[in-house]
Residue frames relative to the residue before (quaternion, step in Angstrom):
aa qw qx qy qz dx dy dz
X 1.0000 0.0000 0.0000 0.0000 0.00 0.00 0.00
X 0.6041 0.4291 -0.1078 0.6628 3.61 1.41 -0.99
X 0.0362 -0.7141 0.6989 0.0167 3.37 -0.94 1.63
X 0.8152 -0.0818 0.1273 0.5591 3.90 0.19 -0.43
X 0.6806 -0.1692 0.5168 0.4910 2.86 -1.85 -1.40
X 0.3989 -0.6658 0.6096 0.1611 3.92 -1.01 1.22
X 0.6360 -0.4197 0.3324 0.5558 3.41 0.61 -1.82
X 0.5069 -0.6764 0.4693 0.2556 3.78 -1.30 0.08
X 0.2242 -0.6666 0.7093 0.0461 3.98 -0.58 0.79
X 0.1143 0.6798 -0.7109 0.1394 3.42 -1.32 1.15
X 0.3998 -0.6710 0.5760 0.2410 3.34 -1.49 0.50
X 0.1338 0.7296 -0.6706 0.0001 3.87 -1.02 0.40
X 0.0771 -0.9659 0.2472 0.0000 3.34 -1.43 0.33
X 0.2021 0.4097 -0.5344 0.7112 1.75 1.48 2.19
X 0.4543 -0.4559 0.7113 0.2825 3.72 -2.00 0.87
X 0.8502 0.3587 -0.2291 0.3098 3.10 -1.02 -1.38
X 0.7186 0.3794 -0.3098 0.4936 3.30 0.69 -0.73
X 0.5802 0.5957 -0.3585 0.4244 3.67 0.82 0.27
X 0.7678 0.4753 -0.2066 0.3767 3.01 1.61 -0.80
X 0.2446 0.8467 -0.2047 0.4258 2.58 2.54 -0.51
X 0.7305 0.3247 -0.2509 0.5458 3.42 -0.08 -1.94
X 0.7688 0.5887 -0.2364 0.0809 3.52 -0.01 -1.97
X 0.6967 0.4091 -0.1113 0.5787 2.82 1.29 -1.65
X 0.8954 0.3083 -0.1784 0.2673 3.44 0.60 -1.15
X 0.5533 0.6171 -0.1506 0.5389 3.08 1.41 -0.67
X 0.7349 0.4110 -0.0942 0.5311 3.61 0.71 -1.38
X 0.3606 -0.7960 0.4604 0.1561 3.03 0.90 -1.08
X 0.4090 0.7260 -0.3801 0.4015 3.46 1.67 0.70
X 0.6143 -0.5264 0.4994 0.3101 3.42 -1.46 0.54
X 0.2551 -0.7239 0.6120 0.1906 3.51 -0.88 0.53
X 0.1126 0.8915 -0.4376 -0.0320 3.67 0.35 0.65
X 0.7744 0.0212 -0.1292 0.6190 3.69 1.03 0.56
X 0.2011 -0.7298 0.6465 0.0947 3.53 -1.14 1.07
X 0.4129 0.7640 -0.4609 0.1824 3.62 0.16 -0.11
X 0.5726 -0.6714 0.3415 0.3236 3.80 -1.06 0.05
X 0.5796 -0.5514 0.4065 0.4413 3.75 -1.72 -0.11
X 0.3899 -0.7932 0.4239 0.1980 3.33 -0.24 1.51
X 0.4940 0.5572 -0.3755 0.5517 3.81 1.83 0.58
X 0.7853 0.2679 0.1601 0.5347 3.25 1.54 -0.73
X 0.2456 0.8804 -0.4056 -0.0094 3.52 0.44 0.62
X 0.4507 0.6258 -0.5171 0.3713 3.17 0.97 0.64
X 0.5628 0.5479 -0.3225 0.5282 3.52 1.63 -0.50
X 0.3586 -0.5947 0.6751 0.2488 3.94 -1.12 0.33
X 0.1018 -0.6898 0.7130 -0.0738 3.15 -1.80 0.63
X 0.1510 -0.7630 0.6268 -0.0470 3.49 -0.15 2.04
X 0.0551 -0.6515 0.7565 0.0148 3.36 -1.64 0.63
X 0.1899 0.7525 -0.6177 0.1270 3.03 -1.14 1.44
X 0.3385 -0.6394 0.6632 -0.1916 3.40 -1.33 1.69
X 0.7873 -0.1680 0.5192 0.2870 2.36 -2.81 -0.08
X 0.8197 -0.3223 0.2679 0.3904 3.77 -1.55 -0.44
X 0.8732 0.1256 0.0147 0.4707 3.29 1.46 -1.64
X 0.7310 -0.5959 0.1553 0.2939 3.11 1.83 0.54
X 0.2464 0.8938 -0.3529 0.1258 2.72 1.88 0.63
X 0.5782 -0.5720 0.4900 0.3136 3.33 -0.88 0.46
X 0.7046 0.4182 -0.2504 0.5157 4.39 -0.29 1.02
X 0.7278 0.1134 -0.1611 0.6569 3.49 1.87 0.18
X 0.3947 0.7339 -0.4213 0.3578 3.50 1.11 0.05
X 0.0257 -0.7862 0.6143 -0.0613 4.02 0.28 1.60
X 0.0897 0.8249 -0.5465 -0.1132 4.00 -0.81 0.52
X 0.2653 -0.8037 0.5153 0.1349 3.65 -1.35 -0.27
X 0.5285 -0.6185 0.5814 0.0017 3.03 -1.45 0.83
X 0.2138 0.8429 -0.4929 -0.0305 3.84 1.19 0.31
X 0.1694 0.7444 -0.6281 -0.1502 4.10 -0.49 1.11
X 0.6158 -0.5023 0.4220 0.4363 3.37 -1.06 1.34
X 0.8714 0.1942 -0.0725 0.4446 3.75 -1.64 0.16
X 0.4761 0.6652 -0.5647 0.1092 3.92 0.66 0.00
X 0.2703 -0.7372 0.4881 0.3811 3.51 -0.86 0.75
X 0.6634 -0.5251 0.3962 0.3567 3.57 -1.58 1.00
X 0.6658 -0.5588 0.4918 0.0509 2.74 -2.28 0.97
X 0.2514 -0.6847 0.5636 0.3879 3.89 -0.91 0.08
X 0.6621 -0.5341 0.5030 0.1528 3.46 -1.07 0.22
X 0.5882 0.6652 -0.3504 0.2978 3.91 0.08 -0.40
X 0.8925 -0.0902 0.2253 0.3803 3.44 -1.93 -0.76
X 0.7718 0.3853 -0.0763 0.5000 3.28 -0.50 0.11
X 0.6958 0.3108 -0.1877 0.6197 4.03 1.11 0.00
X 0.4511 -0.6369 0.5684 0.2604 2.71 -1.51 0.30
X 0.2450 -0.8759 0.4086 0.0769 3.68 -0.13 1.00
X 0.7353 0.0067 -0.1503 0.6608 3.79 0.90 -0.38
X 0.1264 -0.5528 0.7978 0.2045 3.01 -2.04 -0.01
X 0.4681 -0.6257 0.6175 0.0896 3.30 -1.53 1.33
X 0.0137 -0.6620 0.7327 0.1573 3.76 -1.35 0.41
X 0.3948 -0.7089 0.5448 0.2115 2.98 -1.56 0.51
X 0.2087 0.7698 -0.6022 -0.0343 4.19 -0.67 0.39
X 0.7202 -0.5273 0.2416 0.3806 3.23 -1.11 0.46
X 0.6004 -0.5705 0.2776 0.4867 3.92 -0.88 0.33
X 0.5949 0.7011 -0.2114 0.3314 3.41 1.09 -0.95
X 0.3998 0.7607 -0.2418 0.4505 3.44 2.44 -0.29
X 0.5239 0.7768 -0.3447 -0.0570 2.86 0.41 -1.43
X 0.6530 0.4018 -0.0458 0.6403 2.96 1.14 -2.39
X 0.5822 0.5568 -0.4908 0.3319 3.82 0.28 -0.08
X 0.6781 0.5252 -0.2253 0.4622 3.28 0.99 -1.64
X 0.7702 0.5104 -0.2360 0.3010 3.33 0.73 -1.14
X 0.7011 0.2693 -0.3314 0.5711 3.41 1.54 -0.27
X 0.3452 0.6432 -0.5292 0.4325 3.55 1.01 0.71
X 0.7215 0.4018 -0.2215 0.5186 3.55 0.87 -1.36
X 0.3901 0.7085 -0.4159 0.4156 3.34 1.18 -0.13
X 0.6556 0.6943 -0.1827 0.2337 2.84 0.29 -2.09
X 0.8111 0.3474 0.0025 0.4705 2.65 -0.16 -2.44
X 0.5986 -0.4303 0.5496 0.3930 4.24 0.69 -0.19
X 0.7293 0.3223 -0.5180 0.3098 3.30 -0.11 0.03
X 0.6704 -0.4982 0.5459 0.0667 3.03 -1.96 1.38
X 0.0054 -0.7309 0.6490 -0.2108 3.98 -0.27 1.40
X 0.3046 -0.6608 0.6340 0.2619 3.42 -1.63 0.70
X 0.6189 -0.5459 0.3651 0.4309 3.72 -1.01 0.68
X 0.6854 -0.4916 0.4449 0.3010 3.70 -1.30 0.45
X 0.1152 0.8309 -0.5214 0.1564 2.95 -0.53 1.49
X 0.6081 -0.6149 0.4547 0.2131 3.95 -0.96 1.00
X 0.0344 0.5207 -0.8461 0.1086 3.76 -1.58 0.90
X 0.9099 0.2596 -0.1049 0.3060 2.48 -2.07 0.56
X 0.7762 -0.3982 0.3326 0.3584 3.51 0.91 -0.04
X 0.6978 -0.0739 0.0488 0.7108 3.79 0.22 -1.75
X 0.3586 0.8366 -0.3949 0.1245 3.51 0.89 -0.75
X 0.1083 0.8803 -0.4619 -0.0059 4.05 1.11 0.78
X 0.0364 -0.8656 0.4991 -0.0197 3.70 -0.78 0.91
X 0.0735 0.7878 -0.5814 -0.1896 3.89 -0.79 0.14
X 0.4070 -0.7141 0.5199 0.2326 3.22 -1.07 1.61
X 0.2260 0.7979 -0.5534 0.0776 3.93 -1.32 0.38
X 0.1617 -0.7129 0.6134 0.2989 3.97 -0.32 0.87
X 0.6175 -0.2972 0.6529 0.3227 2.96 -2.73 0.06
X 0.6583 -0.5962 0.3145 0.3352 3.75 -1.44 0.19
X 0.6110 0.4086 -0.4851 0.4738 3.69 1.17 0.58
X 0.8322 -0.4192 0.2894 0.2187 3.57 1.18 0.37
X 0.2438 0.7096 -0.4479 0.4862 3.19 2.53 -0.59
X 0.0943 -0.6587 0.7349 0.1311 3.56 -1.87 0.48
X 0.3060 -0.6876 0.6272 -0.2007 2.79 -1.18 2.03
X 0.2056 0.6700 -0.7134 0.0011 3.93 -1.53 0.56
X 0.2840 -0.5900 0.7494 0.0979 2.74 -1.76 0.70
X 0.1725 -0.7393 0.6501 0.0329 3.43 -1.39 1.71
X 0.5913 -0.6408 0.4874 0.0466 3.24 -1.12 0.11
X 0.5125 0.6893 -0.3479 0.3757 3.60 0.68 0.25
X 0.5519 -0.6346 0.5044 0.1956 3.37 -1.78 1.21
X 0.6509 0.5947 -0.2472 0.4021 3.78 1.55 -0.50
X 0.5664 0.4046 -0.4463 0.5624 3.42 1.26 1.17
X 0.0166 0.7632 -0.6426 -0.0654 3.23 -0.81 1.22
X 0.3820 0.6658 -0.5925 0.2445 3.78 0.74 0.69
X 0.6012 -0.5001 0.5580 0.2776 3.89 -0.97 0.70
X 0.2400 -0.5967 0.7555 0.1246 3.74 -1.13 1.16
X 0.2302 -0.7368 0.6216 0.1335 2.93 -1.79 0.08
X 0.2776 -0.7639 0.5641 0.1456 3.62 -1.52 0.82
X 0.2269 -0.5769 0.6955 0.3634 2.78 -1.77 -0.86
X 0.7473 -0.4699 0.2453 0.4007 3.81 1.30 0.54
X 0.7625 0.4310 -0.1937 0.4419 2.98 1.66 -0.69
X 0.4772 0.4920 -0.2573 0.6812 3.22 1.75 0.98
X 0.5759 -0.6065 0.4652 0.2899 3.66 -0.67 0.42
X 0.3001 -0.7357 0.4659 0.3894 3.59 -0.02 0.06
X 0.6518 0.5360 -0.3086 0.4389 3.49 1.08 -0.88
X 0.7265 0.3001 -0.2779 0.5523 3.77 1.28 -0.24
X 0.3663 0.6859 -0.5638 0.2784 3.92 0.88 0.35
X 0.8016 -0.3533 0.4300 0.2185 3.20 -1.69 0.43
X 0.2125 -0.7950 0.5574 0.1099 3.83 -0.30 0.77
X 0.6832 -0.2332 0.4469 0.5283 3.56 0.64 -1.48
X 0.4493 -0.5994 0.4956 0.4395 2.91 -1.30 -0.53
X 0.3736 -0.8366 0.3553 0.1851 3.35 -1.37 0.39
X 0.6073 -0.1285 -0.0720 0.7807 3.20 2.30 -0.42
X 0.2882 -0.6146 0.6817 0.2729 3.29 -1.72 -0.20
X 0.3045 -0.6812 0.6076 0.2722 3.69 -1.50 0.29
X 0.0189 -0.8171 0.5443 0.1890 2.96 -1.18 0.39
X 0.1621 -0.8970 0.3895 0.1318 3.60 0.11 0.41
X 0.0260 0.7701 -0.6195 0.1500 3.64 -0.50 1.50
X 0.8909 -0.1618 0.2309 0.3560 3.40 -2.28 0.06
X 0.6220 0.1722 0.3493 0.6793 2.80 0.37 -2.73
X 0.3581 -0.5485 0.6908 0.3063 3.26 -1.91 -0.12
X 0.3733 0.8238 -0.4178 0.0868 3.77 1.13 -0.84
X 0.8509 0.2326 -0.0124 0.4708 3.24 1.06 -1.61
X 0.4530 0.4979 -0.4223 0.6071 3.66 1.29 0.38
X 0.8387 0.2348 -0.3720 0.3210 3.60 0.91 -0.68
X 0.2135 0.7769 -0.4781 0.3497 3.12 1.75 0.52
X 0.7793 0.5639 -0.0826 0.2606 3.17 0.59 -1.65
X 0.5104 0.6267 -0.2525 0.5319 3.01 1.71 -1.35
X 0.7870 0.5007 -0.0872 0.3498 3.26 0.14 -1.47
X 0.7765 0.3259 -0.2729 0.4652 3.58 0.56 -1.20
X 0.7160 0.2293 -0.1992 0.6285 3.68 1.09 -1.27
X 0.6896 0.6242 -0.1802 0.3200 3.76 -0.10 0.04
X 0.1162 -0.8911 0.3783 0.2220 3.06 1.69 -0.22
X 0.2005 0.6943 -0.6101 0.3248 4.10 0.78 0.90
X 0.1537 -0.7165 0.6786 0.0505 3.42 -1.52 0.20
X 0.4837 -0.7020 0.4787 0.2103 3.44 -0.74 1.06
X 0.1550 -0.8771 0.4543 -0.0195 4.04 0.52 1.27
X 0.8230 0.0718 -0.0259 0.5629 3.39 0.89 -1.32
X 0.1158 0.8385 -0.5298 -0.0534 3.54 -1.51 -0.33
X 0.2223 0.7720 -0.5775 0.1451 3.32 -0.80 1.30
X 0.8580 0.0500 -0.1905 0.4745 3.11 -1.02 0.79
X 0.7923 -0.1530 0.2377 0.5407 3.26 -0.48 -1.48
X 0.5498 0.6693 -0.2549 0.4299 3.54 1.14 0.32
X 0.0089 -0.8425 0.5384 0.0154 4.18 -0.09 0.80
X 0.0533 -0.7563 0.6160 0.2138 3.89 0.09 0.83
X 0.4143 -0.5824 0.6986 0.0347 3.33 -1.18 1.06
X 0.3473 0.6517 -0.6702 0.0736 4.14 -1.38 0.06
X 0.4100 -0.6063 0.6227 0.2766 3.49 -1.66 0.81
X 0.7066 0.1878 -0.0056 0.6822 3.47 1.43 -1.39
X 0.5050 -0.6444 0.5449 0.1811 2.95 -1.10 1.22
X 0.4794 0.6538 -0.4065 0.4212 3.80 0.34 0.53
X 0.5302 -0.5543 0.4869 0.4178 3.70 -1.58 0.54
X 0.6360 0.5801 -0.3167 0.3984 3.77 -0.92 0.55
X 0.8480 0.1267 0.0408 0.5130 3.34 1.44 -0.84
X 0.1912 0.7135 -0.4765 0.4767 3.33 1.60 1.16
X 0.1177 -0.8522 0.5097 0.0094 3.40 -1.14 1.01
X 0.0049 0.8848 -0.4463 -0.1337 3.75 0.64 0.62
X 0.0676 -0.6921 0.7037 0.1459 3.43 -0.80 0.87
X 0.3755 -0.5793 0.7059 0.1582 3.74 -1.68 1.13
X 0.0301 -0.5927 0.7736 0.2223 3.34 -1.34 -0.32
X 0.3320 0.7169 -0.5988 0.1316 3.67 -1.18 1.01
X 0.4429 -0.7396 0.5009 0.0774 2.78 0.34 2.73
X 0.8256 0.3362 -0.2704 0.3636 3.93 -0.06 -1.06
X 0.4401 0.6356 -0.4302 0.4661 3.42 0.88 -0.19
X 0.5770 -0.4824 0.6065 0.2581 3.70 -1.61 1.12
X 0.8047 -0.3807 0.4363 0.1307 3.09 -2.10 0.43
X 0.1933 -0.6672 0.6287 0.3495 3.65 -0.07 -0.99
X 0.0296 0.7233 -0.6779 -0.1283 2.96 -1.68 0.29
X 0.5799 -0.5882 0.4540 0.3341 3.47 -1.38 0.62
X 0.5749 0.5784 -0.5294 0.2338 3.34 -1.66 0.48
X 0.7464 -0.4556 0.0880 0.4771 3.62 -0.78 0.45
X 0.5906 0.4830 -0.2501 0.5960 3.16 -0.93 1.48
X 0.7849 0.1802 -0.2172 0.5517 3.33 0.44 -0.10
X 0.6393 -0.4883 0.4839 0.3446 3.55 -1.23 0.75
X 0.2217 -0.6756 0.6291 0.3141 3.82 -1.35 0.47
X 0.7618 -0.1546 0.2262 0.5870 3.90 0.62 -0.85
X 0.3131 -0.7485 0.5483 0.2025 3.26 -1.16 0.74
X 0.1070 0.8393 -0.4975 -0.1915 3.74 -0.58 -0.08
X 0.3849 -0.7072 0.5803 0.1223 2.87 -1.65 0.70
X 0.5291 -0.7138 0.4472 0.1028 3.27 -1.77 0.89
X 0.0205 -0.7486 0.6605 -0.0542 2.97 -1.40 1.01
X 0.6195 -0.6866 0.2936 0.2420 3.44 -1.00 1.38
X 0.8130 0.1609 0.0405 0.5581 4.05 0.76 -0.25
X 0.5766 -0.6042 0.4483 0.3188 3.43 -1.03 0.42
X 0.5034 0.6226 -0.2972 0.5202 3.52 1.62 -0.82
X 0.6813 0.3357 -0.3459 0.5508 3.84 0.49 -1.11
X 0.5709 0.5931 -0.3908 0.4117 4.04 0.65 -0.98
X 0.7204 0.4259 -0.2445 0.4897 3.67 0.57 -0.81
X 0.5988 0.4824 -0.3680 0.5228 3.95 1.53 -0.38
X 0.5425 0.6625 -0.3313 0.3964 3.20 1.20 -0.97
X 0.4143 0.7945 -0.0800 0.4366 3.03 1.17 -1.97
X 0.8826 0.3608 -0.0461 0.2977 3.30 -0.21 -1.47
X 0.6778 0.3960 -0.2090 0.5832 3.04 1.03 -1.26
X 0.6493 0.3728 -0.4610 0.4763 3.88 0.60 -0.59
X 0.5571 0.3742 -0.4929 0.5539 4.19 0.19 0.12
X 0.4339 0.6905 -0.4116 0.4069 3.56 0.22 0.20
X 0.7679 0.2326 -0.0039 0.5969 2.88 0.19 -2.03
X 0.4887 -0.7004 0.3904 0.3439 3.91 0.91 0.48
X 0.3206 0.7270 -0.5842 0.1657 4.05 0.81 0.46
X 0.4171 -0.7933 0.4138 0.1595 3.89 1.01 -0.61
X 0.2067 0.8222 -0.4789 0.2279 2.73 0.76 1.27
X 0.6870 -0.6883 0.2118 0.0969 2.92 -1.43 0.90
X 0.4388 -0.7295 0.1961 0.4867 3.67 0.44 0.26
X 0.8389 -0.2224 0.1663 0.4681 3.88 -1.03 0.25
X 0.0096 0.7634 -0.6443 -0.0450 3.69 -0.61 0.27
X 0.0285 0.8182 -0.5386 -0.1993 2.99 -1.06 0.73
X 0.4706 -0.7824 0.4037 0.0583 3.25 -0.99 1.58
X 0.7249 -0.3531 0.3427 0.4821 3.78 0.98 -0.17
X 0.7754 0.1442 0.2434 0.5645 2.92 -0.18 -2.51
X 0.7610 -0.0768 0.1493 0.6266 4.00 0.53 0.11
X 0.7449 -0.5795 0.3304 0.0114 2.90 -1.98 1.61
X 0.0666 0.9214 -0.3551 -0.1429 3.65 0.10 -0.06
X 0.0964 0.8563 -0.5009 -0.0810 3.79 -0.83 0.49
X 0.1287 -0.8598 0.4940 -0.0138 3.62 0.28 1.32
X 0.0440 0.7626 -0.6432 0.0535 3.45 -1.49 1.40
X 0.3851 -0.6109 0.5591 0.4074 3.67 -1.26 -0.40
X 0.5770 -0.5462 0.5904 0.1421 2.70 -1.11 1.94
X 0.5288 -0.6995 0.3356 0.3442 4.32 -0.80 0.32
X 0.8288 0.3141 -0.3001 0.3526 3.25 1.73 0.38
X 0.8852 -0.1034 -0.0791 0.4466 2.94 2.03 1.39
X 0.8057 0.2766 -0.1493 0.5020 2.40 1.30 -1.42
X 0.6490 -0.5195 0.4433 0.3354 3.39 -1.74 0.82
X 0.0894 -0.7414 0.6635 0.0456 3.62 -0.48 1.26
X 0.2321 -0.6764 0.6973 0.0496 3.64 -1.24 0.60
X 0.3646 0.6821 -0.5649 -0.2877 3.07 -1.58 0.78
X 0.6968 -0.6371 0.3200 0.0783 3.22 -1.63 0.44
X 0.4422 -0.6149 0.5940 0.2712 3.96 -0.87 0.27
X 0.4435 -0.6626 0.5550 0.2373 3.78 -0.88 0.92
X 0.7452 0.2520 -0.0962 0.6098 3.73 1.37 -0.81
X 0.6040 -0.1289 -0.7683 -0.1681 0.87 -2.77 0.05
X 0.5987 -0.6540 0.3928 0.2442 3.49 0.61 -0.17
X 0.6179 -0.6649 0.2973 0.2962 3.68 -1.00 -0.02
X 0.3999 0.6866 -0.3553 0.4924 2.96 1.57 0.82
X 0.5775 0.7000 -0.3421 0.2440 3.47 1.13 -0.66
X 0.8584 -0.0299 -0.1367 0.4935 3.74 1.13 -0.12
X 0.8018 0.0645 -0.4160 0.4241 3.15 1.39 2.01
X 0.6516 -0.5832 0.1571 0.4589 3.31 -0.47 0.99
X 0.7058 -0.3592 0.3732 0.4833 3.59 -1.01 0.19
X 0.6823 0.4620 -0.2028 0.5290 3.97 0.19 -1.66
X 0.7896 0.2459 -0.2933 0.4797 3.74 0.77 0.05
X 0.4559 0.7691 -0.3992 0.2032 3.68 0.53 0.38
X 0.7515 0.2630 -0.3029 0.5237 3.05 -0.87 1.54
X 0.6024 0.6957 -0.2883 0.2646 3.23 1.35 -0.24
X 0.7775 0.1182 -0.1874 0.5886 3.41 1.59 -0.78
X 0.6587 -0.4686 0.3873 0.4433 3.40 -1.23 -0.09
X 0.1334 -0.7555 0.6326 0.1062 3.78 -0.67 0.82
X 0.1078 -0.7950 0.5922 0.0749 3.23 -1.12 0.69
X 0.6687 -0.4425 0.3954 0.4480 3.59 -1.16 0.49
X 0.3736 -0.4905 0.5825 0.5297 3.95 -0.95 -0.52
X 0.5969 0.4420 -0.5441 0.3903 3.89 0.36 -0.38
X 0.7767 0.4201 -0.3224 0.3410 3.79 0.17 -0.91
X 0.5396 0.7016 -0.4042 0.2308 3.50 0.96 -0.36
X 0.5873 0.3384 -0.4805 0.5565 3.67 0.89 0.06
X 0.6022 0.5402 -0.4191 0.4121 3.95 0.45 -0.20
X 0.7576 0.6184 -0.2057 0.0351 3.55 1.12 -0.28
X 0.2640 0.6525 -0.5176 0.4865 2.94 1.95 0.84
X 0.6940 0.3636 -0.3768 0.4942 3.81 0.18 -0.81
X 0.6557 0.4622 -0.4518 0.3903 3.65 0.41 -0.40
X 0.6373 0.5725 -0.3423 0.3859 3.92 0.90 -0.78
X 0.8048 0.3536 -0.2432 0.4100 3.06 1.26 -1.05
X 0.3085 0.6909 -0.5381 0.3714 3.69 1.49 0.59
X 0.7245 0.6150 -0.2073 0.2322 3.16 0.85 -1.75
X 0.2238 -0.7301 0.5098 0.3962 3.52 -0.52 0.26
X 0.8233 -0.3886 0.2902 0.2948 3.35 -1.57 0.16
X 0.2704 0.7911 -0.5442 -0.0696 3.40 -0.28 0.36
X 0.1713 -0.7701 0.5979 0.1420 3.44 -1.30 0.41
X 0.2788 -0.6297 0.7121 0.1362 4.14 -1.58 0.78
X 0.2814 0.7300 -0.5864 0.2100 2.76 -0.75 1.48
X 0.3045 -0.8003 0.5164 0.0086 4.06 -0.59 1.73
X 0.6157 0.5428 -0.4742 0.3184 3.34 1.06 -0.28
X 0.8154 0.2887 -0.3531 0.3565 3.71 0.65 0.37
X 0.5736 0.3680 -0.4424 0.5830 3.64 1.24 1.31
């Protein structure tokens, strides 16, 4: 019922300057501008591969002026990209470039090569290295293709214990416990970059808190509304309380608390981000639910300004 990692929800709090790092800097597809259907004065970017595949699909929550988050127990604390090994020295004077502050390249797992570095509210972000992704990154030209972005390759998450998150993973969730070291449990439904789950344990370590910078929920995929509703089932079972169907646009949603906090999501593989504009146009206008569309002069003019522009990365 559980194929991987769906996508990632974060908070930042600044637009433009989100689109800044993501699109320009990083070098990601914008692949839907549109708003928090909880919240529509608030945008809600989605940004990916070319067509939005579900296993690299990072989004946001931009509130103007939020003050930053804390990092800790209870959150999910990095998200991992994946580029090819042959990247390395590219990325590293790229991050160079632009100012941003990176810890030297460092090893998990053995070959596993990573450099830790946040976005400017503080979000923690790595880029691994590895010959075991053969999905296709995408550009806009102003990146190499051979050194573009693939997806993502894991997320951290960082609790008490792993005991009961990996309870959860495993019994309702179909994940399997793959790797372990030290204080680290790699969790996967699919054994594949994109859908690796790291649970930390770091008893001494503060709480998290929410605000810019910190992840809102992660969610995870499941092929059909039929498997969503098994999913669905078994997690009312085990009494976590989840919420009923949502529909999101581009793919179904049911969101609980996982049993140490964090806001798990899960998700429909379809219909996808194609459903109200063509592939060769994505990300380009604002989409709106059909409910919000008579609301959407006052919604445009909530929004602040934002502009996509490559001509200066």
């Amino acid at each position: 019922m559980i194929t991987g990692i769906h996508h990632v929800t974060a908070l930042t709090s600044d637009a433009q300057k989100n689109i800044d790092f993501y699109a320009g800097i990083l070098g990601m597809r914008l692949i839907k501008k549109t708003v928090n259907f909880d919240a529509n004065h608030v945008y809600h970017f989605y940004y990916g591969d070319e067509t939005g595949q579900p296993g690299g699909i990072l989004t946001f929550f931009p509130y103007q002026g939020l003050a930053r988050g804390r990092h800790g127990k209870g959150m999910l604390n990095t998200t991992t990209f994946s580029l090819a090994t042959s990247s390395m020295d590219y990325w590293i004077q790229r991050l160079t470039k632009y100012n941003i502050n990176y810890k030297a390249p460092q090893q998990r797992f053995g070959s596993e090569v990573f450099i830790y570095f946040e976005d400017f509210d503080g979000l923690g972000l790595e880029l691994v290295f590895t010959d075991r992704d053969q999905r296709s990154g995408f550009t806009h030209g102003h990146i190499p293709p051979q050194h573009a972005i693939k997806g993502f390759y894991n997320v951290e998450i960082g609790q008490e214990g792993y005991e009961r998150t990996a309870g959860l993973l495993t019994s309702q969730m179909d994940h399997t416990l793959i790797a372990e070291r030290g204080n680290r449990f790699r969790f996967a439904a699919t054994d594949a970059p994109g859908n690796y789950v790291d649970i930390i344990c770091m008893p001494d370590s503060l709480r998290g808190l929410p605000g810019s910078g910190t992840i809102h929920h992660i969610a995870f995929a499941t092929p059909t509304r039929e498997t969503q509703d098994q999913a669905r089932q078994l997690l009312v079972q085990r009494q976590l309380n989840p919420t009923p169907v949502l529909d999101r646009n581009y793919f179904t949603s049911i969101y609980f608390r996982e049993p140490g906090g964090v806001l798990f999501e899960i998700a429909t593989a379809g219909p996808g981000f194609q459903v109200d504009e063509p592939l060769d146009q994505l990300g380009q206008s604002l989409k709106l639910p059909p409910s919000f569309e008579n609301d959407r002069a006052g919604i445009e003019t909530a929004l602040p300004p934002i502009t996509l522009d490559f001509s200066k990365y």
